[in-house]
TITORNU-413809 format. One record per atom (N, C-alpha, C): atom name; chain; residue number from 1; y, x, z. Coordinates in steps of 0.1 Angstrom, whole numbers, plus 5000, padded with zeros to 4 digits. Each point is the difference from the previous one (the first is absolute). Example, Ala and Ser with C-alpha at 12.3 -4.5 7.8 and 13.67 -1.06 7.14 Angstrom:
BEGIN
{N,A,1,{4943,5132,5078}};
{CA,A,1,{5012,4991,5000}};
{C,A,1,{5012,5009,5000}};
{N,A,2,{5011,4996,4993}};
{CA,A,2,{5011,5009,5000}};
{C,A,2,{5011,4992,5008}};
REM end
This chain:
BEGIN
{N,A,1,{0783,6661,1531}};
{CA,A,1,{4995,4992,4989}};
{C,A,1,{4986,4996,5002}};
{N,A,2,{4997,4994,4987}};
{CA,A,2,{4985,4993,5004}};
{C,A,2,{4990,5008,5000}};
{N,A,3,{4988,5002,5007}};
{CA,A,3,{4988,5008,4995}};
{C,A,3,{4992,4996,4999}};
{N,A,4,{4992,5009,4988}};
{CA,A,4,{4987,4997,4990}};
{C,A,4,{4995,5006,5002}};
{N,A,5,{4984,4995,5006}};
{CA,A,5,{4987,5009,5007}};
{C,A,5,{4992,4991,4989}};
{N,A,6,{4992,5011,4994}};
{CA,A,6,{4993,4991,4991}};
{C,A,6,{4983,5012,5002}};
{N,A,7,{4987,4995,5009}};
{CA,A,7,{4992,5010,4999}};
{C,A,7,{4986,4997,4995}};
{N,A,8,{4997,5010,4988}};
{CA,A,8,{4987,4998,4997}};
{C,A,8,{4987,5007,5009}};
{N,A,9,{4993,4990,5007}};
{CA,A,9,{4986,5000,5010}};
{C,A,9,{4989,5000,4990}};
{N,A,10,{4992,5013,4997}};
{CA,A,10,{4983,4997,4999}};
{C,A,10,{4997,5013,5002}};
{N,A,11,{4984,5003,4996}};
{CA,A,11,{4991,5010,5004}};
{C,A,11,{4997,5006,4996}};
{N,A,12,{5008,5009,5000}};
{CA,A,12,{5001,5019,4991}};
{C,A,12,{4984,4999,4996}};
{N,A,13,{4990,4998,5008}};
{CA,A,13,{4986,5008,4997}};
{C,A,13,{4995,4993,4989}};
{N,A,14,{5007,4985,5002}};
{CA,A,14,{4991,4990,4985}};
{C,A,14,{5011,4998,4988}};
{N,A,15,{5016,5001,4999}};
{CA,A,15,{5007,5004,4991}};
{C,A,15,{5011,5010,4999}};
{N,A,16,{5006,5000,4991}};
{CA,A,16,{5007,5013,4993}};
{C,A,16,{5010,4986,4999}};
{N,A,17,{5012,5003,5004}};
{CA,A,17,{5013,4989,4998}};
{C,A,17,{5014,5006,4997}};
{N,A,18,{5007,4993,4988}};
{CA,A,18,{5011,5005,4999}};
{C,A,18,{5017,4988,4996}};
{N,A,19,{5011,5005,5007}};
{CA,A,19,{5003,4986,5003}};
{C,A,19,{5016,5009,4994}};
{N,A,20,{5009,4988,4994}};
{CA,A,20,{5009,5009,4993}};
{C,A,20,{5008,4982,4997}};
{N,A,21,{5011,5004,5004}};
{CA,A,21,{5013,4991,4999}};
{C,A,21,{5008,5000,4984}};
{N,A,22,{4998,4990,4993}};
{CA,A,22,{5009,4997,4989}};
{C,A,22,{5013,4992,5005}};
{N,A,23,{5009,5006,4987}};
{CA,A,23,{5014,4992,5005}};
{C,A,23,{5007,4995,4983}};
{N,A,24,{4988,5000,4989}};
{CA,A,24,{5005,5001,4993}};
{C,A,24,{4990,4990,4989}};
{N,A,25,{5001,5003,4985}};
{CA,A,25,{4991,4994,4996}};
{C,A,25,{4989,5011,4999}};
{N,A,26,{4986,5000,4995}};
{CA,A,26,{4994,5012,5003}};
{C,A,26,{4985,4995,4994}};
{N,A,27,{4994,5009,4988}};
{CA,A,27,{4987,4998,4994}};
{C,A,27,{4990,5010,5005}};
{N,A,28,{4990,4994,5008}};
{CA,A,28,{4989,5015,5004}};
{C,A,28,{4990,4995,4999}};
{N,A,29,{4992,5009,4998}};
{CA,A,29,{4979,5002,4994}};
{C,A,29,{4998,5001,5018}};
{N,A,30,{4985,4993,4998}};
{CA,A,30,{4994,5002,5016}};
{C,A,30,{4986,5000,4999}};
{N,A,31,{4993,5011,5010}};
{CA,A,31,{4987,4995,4998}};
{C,A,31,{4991,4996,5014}};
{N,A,32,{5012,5001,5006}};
{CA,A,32,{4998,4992,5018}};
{C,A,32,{4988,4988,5000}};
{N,A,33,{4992,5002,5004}};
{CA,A,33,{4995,4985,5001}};
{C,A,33,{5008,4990,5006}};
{N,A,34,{5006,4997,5010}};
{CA,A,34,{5009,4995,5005}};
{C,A,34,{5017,4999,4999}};
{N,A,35,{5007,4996,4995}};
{CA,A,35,{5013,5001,4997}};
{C,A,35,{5003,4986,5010}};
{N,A,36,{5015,5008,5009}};
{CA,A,36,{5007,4986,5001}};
{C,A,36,{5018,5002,5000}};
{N,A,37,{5005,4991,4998}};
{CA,A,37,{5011,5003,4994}};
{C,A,37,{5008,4988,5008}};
{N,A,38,{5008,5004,5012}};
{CA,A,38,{5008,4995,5007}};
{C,A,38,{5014,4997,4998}};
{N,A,39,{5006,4989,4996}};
{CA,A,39,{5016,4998,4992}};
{C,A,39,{5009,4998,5016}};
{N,A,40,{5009,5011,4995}};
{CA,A,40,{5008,5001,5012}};
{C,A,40,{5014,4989,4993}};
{N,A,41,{4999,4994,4986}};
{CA,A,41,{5013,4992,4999}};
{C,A,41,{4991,4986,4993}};
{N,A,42,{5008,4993,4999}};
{CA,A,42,{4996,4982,4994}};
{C,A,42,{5001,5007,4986}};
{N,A,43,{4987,4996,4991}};
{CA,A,43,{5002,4994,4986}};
{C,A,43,{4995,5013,4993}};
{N,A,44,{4991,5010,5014}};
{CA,A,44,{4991,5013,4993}};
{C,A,44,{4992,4994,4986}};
{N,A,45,{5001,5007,4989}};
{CA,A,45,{4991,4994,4991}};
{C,A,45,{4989,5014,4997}};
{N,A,46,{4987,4994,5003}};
{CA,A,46,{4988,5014,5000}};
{C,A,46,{4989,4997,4990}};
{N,A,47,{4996,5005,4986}};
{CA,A,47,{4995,4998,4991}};
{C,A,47,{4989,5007,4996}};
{N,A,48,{4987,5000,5001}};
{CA,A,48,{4988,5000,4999}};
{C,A,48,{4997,4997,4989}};
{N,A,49,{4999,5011,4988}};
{CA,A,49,{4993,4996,4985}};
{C,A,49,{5005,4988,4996}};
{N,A,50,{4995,4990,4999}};
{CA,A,50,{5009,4993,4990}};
{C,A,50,{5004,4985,5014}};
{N,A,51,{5000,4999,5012}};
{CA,A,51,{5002,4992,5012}};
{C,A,51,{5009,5006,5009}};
{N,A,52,{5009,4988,5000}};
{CA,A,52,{5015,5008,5008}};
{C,A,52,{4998,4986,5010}};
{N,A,53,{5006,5010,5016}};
{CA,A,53,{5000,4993,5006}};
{C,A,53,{5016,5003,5006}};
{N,A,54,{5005,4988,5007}};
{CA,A,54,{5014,5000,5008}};
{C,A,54,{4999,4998,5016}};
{N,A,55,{5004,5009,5004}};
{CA,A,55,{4997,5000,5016}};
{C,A,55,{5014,4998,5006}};
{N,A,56,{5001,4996,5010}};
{CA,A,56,{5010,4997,5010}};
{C,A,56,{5003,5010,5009}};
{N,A,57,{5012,5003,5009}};
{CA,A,57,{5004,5009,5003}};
{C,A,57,{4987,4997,5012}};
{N,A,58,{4993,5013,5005}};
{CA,A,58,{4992,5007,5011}};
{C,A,58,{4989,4991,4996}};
{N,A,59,{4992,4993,4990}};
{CA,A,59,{4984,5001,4994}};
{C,A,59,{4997,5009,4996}};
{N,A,60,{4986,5000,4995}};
{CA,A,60,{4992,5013,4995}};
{C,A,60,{4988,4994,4997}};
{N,A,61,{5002,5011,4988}};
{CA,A,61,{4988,4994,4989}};
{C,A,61,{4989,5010,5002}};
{N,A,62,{4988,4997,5002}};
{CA,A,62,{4986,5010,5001}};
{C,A,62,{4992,4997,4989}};
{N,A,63,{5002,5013,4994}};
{CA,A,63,{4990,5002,4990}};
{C,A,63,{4989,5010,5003}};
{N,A,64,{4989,4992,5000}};
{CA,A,64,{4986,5006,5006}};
{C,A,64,{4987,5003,4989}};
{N,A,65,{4995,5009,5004}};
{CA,A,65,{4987,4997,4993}};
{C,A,65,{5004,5009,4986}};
{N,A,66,{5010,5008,4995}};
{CA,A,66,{5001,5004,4991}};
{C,A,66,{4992,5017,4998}};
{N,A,67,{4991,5000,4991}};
{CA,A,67,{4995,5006,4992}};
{C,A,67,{4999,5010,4987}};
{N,A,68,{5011,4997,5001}};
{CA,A,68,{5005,5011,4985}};
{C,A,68,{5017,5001,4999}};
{N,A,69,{5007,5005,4990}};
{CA,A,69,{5014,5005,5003}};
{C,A,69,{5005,4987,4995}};
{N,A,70,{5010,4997,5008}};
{CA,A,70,{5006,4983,5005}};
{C,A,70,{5015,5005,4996}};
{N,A,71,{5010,4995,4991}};
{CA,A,71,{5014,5001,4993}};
{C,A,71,{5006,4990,5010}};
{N,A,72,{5011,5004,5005}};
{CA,A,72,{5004,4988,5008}};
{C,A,72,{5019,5003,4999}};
{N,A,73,{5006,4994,4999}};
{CA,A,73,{5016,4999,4995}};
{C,A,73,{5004,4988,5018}};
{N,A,74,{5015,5006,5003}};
{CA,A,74,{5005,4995,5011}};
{C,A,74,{5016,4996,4998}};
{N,A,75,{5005,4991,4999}};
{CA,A,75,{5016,4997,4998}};
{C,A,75,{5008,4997,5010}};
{N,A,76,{5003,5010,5010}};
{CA,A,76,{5004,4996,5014}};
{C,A,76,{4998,5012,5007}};
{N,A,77,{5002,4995,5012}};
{CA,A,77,{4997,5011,5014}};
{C,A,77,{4991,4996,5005}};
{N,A,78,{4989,5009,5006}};
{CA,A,78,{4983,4996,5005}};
{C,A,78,{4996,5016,5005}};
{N,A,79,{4993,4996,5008}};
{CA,A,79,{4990,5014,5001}};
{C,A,79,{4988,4996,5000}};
{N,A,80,{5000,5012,4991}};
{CA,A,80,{4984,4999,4993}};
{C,A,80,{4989,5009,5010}};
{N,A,81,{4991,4996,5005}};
{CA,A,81,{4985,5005,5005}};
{C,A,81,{4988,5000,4992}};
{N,A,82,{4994,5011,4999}};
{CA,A,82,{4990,5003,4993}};
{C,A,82,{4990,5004,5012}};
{N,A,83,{4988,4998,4997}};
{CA,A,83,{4987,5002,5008}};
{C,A,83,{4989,5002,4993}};
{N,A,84,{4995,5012,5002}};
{CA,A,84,{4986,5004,4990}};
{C,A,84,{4986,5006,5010}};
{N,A,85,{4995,4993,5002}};
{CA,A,85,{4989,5001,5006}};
{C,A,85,{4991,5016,5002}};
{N,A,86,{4999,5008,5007}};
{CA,A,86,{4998,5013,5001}};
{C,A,86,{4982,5002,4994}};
{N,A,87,{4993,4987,5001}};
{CA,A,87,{4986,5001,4996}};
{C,A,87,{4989,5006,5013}};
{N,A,88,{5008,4996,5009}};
{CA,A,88,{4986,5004,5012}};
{C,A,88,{4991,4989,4999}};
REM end
């Protein structure tokens, strides 16, 4: 069958990262500064407070620069990445 190598690359010493596969619909709190949310099918819908966006199968949406605890809703399959900066 087919195989799926999917690997998250960055630098232990400057973030803390955590990466976790949805297959479903799925509402979660974040306080990552960085969020990115990769649609593994066509017609991901990923909603940000009151801004929904629709991604295509294998885009990704980067949400950066976040600051405080971020509500984010997913209707699809994606894997979600979180990145929180360690503060060196």
């Amino acid at each position: 069958g087919a195989i799926r190598d999917f690997n998250l690359i960055y630098a232990p010493d400057r973030y803390t990262a955590r990466l976790q596969w949805i297959d479903s619909n799925q509402r979660f709190f974040t306080s990552a500064g960085t969020v990115l949310v990769f649609s593994v099918a066509e017609g991901l819908s990923v909603s940000v407070g009151k801004t929904t966006e629709v991604l295509g199968k294998h885009d990704c949406l980067q949400l950066g620069g976040n600051s405080e605890l971020l509500e984010v809703s997913t209707r699809g399959s994606c894997c979600l990445i979180e990145l929180t900066a360690t503060g060196l």
